[in-house]
N, C-alpha and C positions, 0 to 999 in steps of 0.2 A: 647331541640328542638325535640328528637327524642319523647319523651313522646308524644306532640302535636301533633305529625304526626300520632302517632300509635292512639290515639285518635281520629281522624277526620278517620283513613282508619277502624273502628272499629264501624265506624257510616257509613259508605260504607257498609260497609259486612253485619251489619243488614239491610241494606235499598233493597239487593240483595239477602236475602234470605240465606246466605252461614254460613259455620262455622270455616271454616278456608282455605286462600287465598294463594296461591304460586308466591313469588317473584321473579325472577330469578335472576342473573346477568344478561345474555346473553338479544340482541332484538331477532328480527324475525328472522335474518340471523344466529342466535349462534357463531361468534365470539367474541374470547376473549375481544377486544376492539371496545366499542360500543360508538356512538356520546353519548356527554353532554345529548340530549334531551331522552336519551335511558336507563340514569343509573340511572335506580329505584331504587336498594339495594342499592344506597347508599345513594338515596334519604331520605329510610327509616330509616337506618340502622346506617348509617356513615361508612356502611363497605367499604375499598375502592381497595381488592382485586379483581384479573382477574377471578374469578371462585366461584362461591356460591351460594343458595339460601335462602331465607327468607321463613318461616312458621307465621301467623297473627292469633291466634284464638279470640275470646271474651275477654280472660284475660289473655294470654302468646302471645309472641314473642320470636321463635327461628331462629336461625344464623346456617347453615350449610357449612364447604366449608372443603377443602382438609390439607393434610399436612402443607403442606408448608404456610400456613395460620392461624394455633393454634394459637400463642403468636399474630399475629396481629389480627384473631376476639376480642380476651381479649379488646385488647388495645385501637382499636376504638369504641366500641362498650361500652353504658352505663349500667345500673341493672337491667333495662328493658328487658335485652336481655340473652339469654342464650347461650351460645354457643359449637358448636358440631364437632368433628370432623371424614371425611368421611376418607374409608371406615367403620371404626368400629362403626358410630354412622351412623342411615339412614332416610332421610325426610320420609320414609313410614311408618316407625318403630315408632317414635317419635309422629306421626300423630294418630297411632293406639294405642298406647299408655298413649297418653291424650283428645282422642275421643272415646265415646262407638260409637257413630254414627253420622251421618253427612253430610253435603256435603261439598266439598273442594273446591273451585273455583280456575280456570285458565284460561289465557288467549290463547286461541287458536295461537294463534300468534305465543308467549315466548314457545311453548310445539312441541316439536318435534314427529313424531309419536312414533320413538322408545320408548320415554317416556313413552308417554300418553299411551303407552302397558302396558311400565313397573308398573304404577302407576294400572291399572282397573285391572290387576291380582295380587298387593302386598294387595288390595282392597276385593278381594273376599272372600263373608264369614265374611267380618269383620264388615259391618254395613254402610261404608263410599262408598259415591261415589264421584265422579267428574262431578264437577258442571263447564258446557263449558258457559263463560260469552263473551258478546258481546260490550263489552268497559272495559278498565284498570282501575280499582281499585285504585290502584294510580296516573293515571293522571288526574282521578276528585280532589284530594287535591292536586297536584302539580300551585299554583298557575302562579308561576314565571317560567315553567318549558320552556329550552332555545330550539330555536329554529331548527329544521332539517336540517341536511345537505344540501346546496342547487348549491354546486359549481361545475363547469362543470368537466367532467370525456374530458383527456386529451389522445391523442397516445402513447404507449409506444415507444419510438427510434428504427426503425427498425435492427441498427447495435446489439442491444442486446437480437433479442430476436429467431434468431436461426431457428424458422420456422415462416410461414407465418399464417396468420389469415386462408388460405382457407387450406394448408398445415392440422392447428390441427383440424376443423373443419371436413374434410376429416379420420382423423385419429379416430377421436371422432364418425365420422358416421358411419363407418367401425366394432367397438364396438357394438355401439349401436343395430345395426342390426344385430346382435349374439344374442343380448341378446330376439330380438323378438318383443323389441318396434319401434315405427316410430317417437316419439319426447320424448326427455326429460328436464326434469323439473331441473333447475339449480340454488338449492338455495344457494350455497353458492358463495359468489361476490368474494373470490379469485379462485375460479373456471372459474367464465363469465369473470373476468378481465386478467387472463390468456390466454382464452380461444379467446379474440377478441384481444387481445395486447394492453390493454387499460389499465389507470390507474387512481389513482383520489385524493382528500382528503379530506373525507367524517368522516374519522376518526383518532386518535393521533395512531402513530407509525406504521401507515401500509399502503402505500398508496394507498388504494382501494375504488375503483367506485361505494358506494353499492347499488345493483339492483337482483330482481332475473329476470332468461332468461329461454327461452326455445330454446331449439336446435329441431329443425328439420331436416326429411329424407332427404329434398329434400335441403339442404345444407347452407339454411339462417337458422338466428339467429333470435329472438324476444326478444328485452329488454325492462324491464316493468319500466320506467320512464320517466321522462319529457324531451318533444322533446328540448327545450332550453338546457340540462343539455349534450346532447351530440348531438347538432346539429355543433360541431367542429368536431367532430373525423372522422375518416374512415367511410365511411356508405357502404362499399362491403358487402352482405352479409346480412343484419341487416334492422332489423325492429324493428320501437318504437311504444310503445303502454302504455297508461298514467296507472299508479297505479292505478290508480278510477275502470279502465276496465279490468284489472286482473282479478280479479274471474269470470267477464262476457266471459271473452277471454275463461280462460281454461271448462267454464261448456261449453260452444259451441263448444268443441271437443271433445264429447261425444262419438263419433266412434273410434276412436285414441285410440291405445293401448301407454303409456307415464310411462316412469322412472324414478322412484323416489328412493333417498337417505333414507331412515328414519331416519337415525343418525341426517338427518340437514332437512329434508323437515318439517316445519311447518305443527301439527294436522290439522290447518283450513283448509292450501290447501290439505293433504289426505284426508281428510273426503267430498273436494267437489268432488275429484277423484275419491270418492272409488270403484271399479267395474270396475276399466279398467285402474290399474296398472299394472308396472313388479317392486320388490324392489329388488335394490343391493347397492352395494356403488357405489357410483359416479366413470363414468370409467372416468373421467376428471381427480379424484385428485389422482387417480395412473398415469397418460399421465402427469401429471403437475408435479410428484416428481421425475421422471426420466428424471434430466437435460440434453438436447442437448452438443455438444462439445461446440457450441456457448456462452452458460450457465454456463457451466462448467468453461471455459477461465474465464468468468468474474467473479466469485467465485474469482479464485485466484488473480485475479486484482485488486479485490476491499477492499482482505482482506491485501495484502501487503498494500494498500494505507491507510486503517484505522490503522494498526500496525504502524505506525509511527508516528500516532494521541495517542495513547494509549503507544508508547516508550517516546513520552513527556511526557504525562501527571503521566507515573512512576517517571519518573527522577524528574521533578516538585514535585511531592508528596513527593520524597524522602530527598528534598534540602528545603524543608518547614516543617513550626512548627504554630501550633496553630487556624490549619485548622479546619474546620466545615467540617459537611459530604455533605452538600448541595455545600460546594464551590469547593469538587469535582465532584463530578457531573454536575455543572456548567462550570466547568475548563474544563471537557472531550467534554461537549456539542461546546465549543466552539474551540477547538482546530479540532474536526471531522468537523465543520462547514468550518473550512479552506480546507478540502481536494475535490477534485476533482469527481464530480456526487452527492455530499451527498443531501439528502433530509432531512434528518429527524434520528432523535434516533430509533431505532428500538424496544423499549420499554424505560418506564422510569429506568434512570441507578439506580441500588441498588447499596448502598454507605453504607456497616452497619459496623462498626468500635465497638469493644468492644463485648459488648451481644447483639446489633444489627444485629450483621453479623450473629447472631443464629435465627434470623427470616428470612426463608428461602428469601421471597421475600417481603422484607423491604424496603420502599422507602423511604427515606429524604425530610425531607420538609423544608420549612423556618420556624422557629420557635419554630417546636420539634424536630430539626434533634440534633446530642450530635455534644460534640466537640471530635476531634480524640486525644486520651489519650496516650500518648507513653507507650512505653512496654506490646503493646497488639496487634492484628491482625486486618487489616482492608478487608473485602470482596468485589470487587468490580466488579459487574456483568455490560455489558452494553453492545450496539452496534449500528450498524447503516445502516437507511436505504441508500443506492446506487442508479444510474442506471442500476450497471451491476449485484448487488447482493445487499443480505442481512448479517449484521454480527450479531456474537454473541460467547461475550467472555467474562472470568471471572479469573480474576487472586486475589488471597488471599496475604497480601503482610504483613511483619514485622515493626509494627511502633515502633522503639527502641530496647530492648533485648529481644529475643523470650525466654518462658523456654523453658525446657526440653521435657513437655507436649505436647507446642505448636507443635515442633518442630517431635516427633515423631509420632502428630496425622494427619500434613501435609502430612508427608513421605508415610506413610499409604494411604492419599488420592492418593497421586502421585503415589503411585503404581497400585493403581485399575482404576486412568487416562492411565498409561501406557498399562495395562494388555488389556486392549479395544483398544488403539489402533493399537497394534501390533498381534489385534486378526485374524487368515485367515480361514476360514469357510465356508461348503459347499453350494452351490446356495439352496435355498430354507430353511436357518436358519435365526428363526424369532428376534425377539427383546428381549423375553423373553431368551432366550439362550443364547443371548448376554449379556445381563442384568447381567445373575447370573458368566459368566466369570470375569465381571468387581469387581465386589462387593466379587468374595472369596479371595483374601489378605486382605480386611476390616474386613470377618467375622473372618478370621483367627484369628485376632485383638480383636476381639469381638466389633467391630464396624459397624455401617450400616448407612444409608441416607433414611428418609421418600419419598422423591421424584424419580423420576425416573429418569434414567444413560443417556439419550437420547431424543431429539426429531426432529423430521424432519425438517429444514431450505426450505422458498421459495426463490426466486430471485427478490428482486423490490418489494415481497409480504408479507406475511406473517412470523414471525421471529418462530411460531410454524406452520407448515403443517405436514399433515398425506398423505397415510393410515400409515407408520411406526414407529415405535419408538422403544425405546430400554429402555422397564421396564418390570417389574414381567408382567405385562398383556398387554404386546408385543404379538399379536396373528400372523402379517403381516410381512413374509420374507422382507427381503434387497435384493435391487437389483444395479446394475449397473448405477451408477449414480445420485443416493440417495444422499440427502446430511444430514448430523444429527451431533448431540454434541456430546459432548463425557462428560459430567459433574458429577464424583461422587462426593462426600461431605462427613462433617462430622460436625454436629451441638451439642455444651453444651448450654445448656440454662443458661442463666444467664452472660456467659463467652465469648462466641468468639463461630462464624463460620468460616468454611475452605471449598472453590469450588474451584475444576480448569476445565477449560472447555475452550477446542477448537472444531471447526467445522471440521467434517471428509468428504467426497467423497469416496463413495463406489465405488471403480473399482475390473476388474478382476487381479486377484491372477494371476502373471510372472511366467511362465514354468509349471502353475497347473490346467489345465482346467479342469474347473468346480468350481473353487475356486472363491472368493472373499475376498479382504484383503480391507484397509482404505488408504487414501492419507490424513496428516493432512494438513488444508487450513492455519489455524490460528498461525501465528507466530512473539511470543511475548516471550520476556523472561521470565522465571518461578522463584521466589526468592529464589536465592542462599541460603541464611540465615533462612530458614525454612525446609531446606533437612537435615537429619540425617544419614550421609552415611552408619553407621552401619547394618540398617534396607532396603537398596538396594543391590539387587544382583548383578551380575556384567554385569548380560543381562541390567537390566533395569538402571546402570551407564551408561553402553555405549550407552543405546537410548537417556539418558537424553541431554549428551556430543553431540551426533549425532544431536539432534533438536536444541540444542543451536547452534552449526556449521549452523547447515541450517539456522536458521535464522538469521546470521550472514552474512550468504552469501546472502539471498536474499535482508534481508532490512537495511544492515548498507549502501549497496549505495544511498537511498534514506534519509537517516538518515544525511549522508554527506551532500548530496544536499542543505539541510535546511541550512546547513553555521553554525551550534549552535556547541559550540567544549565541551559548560556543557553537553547536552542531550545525544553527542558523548560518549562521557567518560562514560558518566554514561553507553550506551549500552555496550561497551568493557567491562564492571567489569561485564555486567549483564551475558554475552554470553562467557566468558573462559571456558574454560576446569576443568573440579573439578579433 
């Protein structure tokens, strides 16, 4: 199939004059999950990772994407296709490499300005340019390609959301006018759907509104979509204005000094601004990761109530044989379905049991998912959307007898889980500092994790938001109220993967001003049967004992509640004392 395609977009590219095309994952908005009518890489490709792109020339097809996606480019992907992994292998490098010269085509849309920087200065001197096309490449062969999101964007519950629409909008103004502009430009839809207290589902695992806005000085909003699509919600504030009349809107404010992102503003719209921007990062999605107390409350409300969904679905796993990895996934799906505000999964659950669980982000399907094998490790990432929050949690669990292996390469992980979270640090330390505190009992080890130690949690939004995170190229301090993971690993290929990951809250450091330590949110129990106590010191015994008490104390009353005296018991073995 993929042959056919790469053949018809091959008769595109000469019909356009180009020589080699870039496919993103990402749409216009660049998030990680984009509607059906938006996934062109994998239209092409079959790849059906959250992060990549596609390279098309006359006679090659190449696959770029990240770590945590090696063993799945191989996998999905046919001989057609080559595949690379970033950062050590790079689309500009590969392009310059199998081009003396050329033009590349992109679609203004899929290309962010940072990008399209990146790209006309890895460009120079080499022969190639960029070639800006004025219709997708591939959605001239997409015959069947599925329809746009078209369903209306809803209110968010005013009990959870902490401040009020005029509240952040005030807040955002306030910013804004530091920086020197009088409107900005708001392309990213967990931004505007924060930003107005709205929400929607326009796409899988996230429930958001997607639109871009513009904020202006004088305190209304402009959202660029169809007045049907939010003629329910709130209208304080807000002005709609149809997608058609976009680019007409913003070239008609030609006096207007307006800010823009480049990490997420689409090249097409810089390029119709250019001459009368300010670029920073969006002061929106630093105001959007510093949760309110309101926020914060519902953090840990929501993660007690999903931990109960996830203390079944251990105890279930552990009282069963002959399981599929999709029928866990299926099992979690439905058991989080029972709890109270749920929406939706919060990404699709990773279920990798055996050498599975060594594909960082592996997902189960029907039909090529394995069966779970005793005497091996199952990894099981997952979470879920709320009304009062978002979760995200990974617990590695022993199916049958663990060896010796297993068992001290967990311990290992468990240490550099621990070592983050009991880390206290002063205001203005970034992610990258964090990072490397986490990760030195692994290297100790001679161990490490391709992916990063961390990433920021939204509320109701996003299961990954920025600006911070906690990897090697963590540049953005922690602050007060942050919410982030705490997930290192340990992957053999061929053998088993190991993550453990709970979500943290950044508060201030008790009796240390100026300090900040973590609250963890997430509490579940960690498998007894995979600790090697030899390899724990006695600090990181007594946290283990300590989080196990806690969440004994907080979630066996809710555990009771349920009336189930299996699921019970199984908690009491999980949460003793070692």
């Amino acid at each position: 199939m993929t042959s056919a395609r790469l053949q018809s977009l091959r008769e595109e590219l000469a019909r356009c004059g180009a020589d080699a095309v870039l496919i993103p994952r990402g749409d216009c908005f660049q998030g990680e999950e984009v509607p059906a009518s938006e996934d062109r890489l994998a239209f092409i490709s079959g790849f059906t990772g959250s992060a990549g792109v596609a390279v098309v020339t006359k006679d090659k097809a190449a696959l770029f994407s990240d770590g945590r996606y090696t063993i799945q480019m191989a996998a999905e992907t046919t001989s057609d296709w080559s595949c690379h992994t970033m950062p050590e292998a790079s689309v500009t490098a590969w392009l310059k490499d199998n081009l003396t010269a050329g033009a590349v085509a992109i679609d203004p849309w899929l290309m962010t300005l940072s990008s399209y920087r990146q790209f006309q200065k890895a460009f120079t001197d080499s022969g190639l340019s960029v070639m800006k096309l004025d219709h997708n490449l591939v959605d001239v062969i997409w015959p069947d390609r599925p329809l746009p999101p078209s369903q209306p964007a809803w209110d968010y519950p005013q009990q959870y959301q902490g401040q009020s629409r005029q509240e952040k909008i005030t807040a955002a103004i306030t910013q804004l006018k530091d920086s020197g502009a009088r409107q900005m430009l708001i392309t990213g839809p967990d931004q505007l759907n924060w930003l107005l207290n709205i929400r929607g589902n326009d796409i899988p695992h996230s429930p958001l509104f997607l639109a871009f806005g513009l904020l202006r000085d004088d305190g209304t909003v402009v959202i660029f979509t169809e007045d049907d699509r939010v003629k329910s919600i709130d209208q304080n504030a807000l002005t709609v204005i149809p997608p058609s009349d976009m680019l007409d809107h913003l070239a008609g404010l030609s006096r207007m000094t307006i800010a823009i992102d480049p990490a997420t503003c689409p090249y097409v719209l810089a390029d119709l601004l250019d001459g009368q921007t300010v670029e920073a990062a969006s002061i929106i999605t630093a105001l959007k990761a510093r949760k309110n107390p309101v926020e914060i409350a519902g953090v840990h409300h929501a993660h007690r109530r999903d931990a109960v969904a996830m203390v079944r679905m251990l105890a279930w796993l552990d009282a069963s044989s002959g399981l599929r990895e999709v029928d866990v996934a299926e099992k979690l799906l439905e058991l989080r379905a029972e709890v109270d505000g749920f929406i939706s999964a919060s990404f699709a659950t990773i279920c990798g049991s055996g050498p599975n669980g060594a594909i960082v982000h592996y997902r189960a399907e029907e039909g090529s998912d394995s069966e779970i094998l005793t005497d091996t490790l199952c990894l099981i990432d997952s979470g879920g959307q709320y009304l009062d929050a978002t979760t995200d949690i990974t617990r590695t669990v022993a199916i049958g007898e663990p060896t010796a292996q297993m068992r001290h390469d967990f311990t290992h992980v468990l240490k550099a889980h621990i070592a983050l979270d009991q880390a206290v640090f002063p205001k203005g330390t970034t992610g990258a500092q964090l990072d490397a505190i986490t990760r030195a009992p692994l290297w100790a080890a001679g161990m490490d994790f391709a992916h990063g130690t961390g990433h920021g949690v939204g509320c109701c939004l996003n299961v990954h938001e920025g600006p911070a995170n906690i990897s090697k190229r963590g540049t953005v301090a922690l602050e007060a109220g942050m919410v982030l993971s705490n997930e290192p690993g340990h992957y053999i290929e061929g053998q088993y993967g190991i993550r453990i990951e709970n979500l943290l809250v950044v508060r201030p450091e008790d009796g240390r001003e100026g300090y900040l330590g973590f609250d963890h949110v997430t509490l579940v129990p960690m498998d007894r049967r995979l600790i090697d106590l030899a390899h724990l010191t006695s600090d990181e015994l007594r946290w283990l004992n300590d989080y196990h008490a806690r969440v004994a104390e907080v979630i066996r009353p809710l555990v009771v509640d349920r009336g189930d005296d299996d699921v019970l018991a199984w908690f009491d073995a999980a949460t003793q004392r070692i």
